[in-house]
N, C-alpha and C positions, 0 to 999 in steps of 0.2 A: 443562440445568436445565429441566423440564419447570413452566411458571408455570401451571397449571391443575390442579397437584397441590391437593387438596381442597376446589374448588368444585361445585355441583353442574351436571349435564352440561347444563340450559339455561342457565346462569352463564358455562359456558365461552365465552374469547374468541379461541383459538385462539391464534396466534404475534401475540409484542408485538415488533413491530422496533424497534430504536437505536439510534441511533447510536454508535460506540465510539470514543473518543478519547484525550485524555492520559492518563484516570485510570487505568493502572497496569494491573497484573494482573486487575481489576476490570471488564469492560468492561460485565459484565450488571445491576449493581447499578441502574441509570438503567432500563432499562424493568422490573426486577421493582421497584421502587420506586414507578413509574409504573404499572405494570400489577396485579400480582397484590395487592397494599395493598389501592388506593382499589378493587380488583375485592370483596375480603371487607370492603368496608365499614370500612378502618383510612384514616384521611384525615389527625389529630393526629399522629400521629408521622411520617411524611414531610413534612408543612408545619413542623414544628421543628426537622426535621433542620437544615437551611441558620441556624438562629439558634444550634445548638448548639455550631458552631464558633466560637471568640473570632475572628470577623472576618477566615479567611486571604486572602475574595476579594478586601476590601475595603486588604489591607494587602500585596495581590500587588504593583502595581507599585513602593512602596518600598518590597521583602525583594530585589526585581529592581534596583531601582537601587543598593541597597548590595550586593549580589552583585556587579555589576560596577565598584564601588569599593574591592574587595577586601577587604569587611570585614563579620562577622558583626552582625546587629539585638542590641543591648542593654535593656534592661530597665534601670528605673532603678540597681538592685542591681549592678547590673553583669553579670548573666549573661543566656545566651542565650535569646528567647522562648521559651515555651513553649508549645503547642497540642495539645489531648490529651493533655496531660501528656510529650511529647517535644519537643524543639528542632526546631524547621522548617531551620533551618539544616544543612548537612551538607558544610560546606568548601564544593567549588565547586557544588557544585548545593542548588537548594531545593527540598525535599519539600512537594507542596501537601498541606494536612492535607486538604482537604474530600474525599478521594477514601477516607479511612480508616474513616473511621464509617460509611459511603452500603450496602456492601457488606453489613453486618449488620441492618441495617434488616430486611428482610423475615423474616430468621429466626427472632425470639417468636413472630410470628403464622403463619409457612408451615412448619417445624417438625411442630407439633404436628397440623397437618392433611394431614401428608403428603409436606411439600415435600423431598427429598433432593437434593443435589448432587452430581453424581458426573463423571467426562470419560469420556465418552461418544463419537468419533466416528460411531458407527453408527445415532445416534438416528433416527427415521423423519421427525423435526420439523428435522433439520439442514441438511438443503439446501434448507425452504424458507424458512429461515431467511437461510441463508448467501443466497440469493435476494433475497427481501426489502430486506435489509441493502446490499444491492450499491448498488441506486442513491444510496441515502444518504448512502453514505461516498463513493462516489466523484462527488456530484452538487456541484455551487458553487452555492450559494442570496443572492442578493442580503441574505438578511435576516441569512445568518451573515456574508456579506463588508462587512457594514455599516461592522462598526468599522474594518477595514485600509482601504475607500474612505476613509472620515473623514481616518483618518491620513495616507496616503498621496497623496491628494490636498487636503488643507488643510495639508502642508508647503506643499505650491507656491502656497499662494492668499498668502502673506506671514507678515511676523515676528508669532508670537505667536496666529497662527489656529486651528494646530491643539490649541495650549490651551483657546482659547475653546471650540470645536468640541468636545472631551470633555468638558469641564467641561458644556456643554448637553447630551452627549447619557446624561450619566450621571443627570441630571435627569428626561431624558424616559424613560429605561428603568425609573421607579419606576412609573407607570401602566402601563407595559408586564408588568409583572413582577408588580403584582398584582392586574393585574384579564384582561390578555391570556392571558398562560402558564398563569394558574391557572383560566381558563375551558378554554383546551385540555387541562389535564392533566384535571381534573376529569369532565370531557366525553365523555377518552376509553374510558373502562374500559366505560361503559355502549351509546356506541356501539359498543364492537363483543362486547359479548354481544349486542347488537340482530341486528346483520351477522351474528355466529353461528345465530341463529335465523332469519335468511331474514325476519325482521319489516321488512318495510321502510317500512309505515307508523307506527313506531314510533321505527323512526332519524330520519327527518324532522319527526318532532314534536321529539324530544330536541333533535337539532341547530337545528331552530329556536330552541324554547325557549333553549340554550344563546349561541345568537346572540344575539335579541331581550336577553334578561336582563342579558348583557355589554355590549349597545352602550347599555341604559336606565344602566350604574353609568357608562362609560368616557365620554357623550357629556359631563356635564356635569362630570366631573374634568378633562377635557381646556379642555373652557372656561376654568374655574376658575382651573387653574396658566397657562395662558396670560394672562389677568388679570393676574396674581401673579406672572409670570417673572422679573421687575427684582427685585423683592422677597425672592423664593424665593432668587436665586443672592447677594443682597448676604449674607442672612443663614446661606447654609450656606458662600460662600466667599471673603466679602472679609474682606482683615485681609491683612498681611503686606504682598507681592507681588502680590497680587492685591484692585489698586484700586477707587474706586470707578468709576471711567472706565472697565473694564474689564468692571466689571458690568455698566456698560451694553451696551456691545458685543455681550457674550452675550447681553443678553434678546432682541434677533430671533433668534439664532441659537435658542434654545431654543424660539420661539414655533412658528418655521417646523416646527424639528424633530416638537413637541408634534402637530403637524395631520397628522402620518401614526399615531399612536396607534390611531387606529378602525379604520386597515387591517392596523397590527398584530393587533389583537383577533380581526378575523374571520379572516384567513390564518391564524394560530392553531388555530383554532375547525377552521377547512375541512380545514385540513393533517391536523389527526386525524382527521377524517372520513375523507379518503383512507385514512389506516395505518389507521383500524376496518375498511376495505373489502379490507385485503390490498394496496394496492396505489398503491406507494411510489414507481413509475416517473414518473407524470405529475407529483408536486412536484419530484422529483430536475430533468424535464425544462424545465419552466418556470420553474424558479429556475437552471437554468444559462443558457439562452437569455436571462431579462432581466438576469443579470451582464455576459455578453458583449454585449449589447446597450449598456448604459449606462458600460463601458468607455471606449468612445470620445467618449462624449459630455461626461464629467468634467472633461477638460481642458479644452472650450469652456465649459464653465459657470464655472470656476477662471478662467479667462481673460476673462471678460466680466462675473462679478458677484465675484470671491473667494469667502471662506467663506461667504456668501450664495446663492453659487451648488452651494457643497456641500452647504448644508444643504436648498437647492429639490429638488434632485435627487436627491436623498436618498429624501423625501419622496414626489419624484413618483414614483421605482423602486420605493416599496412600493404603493402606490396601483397604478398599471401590472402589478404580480406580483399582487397580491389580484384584481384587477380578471380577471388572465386566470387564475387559481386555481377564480377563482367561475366563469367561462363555462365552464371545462371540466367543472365538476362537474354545473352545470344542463343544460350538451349530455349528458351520462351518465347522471344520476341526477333531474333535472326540475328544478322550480322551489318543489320543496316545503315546500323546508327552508326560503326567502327569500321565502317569504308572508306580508307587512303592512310589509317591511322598509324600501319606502319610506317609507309612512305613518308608522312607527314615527323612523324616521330627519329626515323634517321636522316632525312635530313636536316631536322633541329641540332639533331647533337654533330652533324658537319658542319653546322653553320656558326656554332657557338665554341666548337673546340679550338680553332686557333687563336680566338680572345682572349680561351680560356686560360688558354698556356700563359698568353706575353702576359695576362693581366696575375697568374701564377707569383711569372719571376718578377714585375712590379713589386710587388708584395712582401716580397721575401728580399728580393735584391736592393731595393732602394732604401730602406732603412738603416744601412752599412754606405748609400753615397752620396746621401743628400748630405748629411754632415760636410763631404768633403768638397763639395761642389757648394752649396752655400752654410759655412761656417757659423758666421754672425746673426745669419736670420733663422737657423734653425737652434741657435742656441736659445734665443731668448720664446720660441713656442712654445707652447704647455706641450703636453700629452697631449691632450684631448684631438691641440691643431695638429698635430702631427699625425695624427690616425684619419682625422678628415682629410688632409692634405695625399694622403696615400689611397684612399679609397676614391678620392674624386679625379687623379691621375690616374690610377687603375681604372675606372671606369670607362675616362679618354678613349685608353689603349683598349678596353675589349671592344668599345663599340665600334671603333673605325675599320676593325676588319670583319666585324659580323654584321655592319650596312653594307658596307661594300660586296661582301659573298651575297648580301640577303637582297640583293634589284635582282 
């Protein structure tokens, strides 16, 4: 599949590498989705795709845990879920839906301008393709081995850790997810018509720009739910099994987690700089090296803080990979791209720290006076309003003094 079928020849971006993985038969649908769309200026219908499915990501691990209770997902009617109009279910295996819609995405708009798909061995684009792609598949990046370190080592940190530990870190993957991912995806199509054109004072403006603009939305979200972590998780998951004792627990674990966001965004951001430049080797290499590096170090931090210590180290592995991401870039490509990015970066966190305080004692203080200031109407709220009603009051208070510093 040739993805530069009907752009015009300084538009082209040449080979879009990605990764290939569960999704089936399908493995290209992820970078022509990623690449040739947001390249013709279609940006709506890939940002919808992921809402179009009724929820398979989100309902994967229990269709997984009744798979292995040997019993298919019900509906209240009593038959089997449906998801694009067929059963996810399939006896002993479960068909993920989001892999079925992904593949057709690009065809209204790459169709009509050209794009044919056809198998091809002989293509002139295949081996540098198959190239490309090498490192990727075969490289272990700290940032995809996140969630199995989680797991894997916050069983050993004690009873009930490695719950806390998802339940925080599925919190923190929502600023990750749409201010991180969608700065890189956004990012890339234009970096590398840039790189196609040998413009290279024009990629480091872009990649700035795409920097600076992500770290001005990402520094003060990251505040914000840090502020609001206790609050955030009473109100999306206590109830049941899941106390309010427990909610506390998690809010360090989330807090901690939350303060690698920024280094999410940039790695991000950088990683497609790399794939706009062709060249896939130095991520694959530096996210294998700080895998294997912080390997051994997991169980001394399980062993010396618990889940405290998974979620430091966590943190500090993204921080350490971004950190050696970016020197390698700036030893290759300068420092063009991370010009003002100090500047820009202290004064976020002046602009955001007095919010951060009053929205702090909010947090902590108001749940000891609301009781006593309104008696009768905070008797009869659930839970749930009482964690909304504190995070949307907290929210008031950070933002009226981080508009005001921020004219």
């Amino acid at each position: 599949m040739d993805l530069r079928s009907g752009t015009r020849p300084d538009r082209r971006a040449g080979i879009f590498p990605g990764k290939t993985g569960p999704a089936g038969p399908f493995p290209a649908h992820h970078p022509a989705r990623t690449g040739l769309l947001p390249a013709r200026r279609v940006r709506v219908r890939p940002a919808l795709y992921p809402q179009a499915i009724p929820g398979p990501r989100a309902h994967t691990a229990h269709l997984q845990r009744l798979h292995h209770r040997g019993r298919p997902p019900r509906d209240r009617a009593g038959h089997g879920r449906l998801l694009l109009g067929r059963p996810v279910w399939r006896g002993p295996r479960i068909v993920p839906a989001a892999c079925r819609g992904g593949p057709l995405l690009p065809l209204p708009e790459g169709i009509p301008a050209g794009l044919r798909l056809r198998f091809n061995l002989r293509h002139p684009l295949l081996k540098r393709l198959l190239l490309l792609a090498l490192p990727l598949m075969l490289g272990v990046s700290i940032v995809a081995m996140d969630e199995q370190f989680v797991r894997i080592f916050g069983s050993m940190a004690g009873e009930g850790a490695v719950s806390l530990l998802s339940y925080a870190r599925r919190i923190m993957l929502v600023p990750v997810g749409v201010v991180a991912q969608a700065a890189g995806v956004a990012s890339f199509p234009f970096l590398a018509a840039l790189a196609a054109r040998g413009d290279d004072a024009g990629f480091d403006k872009t990649l700035g720009t795409a920097l600076r603009g992500s770290m001005l939305v990402v520094i003060p979200l990251t505040a914000y739910m840090m502020a609001v972590a206790l609050p955030t998780l009473g109100f999306i998951f206590e109830g049941g099994r899941f106390s309010a004792e427990e909610t506390i627990l998690a809010a360090p674990l989330l807090q901690i987690l939350l303060l690698s966001v920024p280094f999410w965004v940039v790695q991000q951001v950088i990683g497609r700089a790399f794939y706009a430049r062709q060249n896939t080797l130095t991520p694959a290499i530096v996210g294998t090296v700080a895998t294997l590096a912080a390997l051994p170090v997991y169980p001394l931090a399980v062993k010396l803080w618990g889940a405290f210590g998974v979620a430091m180290l966590t943190t500090l592995c993204l921080f350490v990979y971004t950190l050696a991401l970016s020197w390698f870039w700036i030893r290759k490509h300068g420092t063009g791209a991370f010009d003002g990015m100090g500047h820009l970066l202290l004064k976020g966190f002046l602009l955001v720290l007095p919010g951060t305080l009053l929205a702090f004692f909010a947090v902590y203080g108001l749940p000891g006076r609301l009781p006593l200031w309104f008696p009768s109407l905070y008797a009869y709220l659930p839970a749930a309003m009482r964690h909304a009603a504190i995070c949307g009051i907290a929210g008031v208070i950070f933002a009226v003094p981080y508009l005001l510093l921020a004219k």
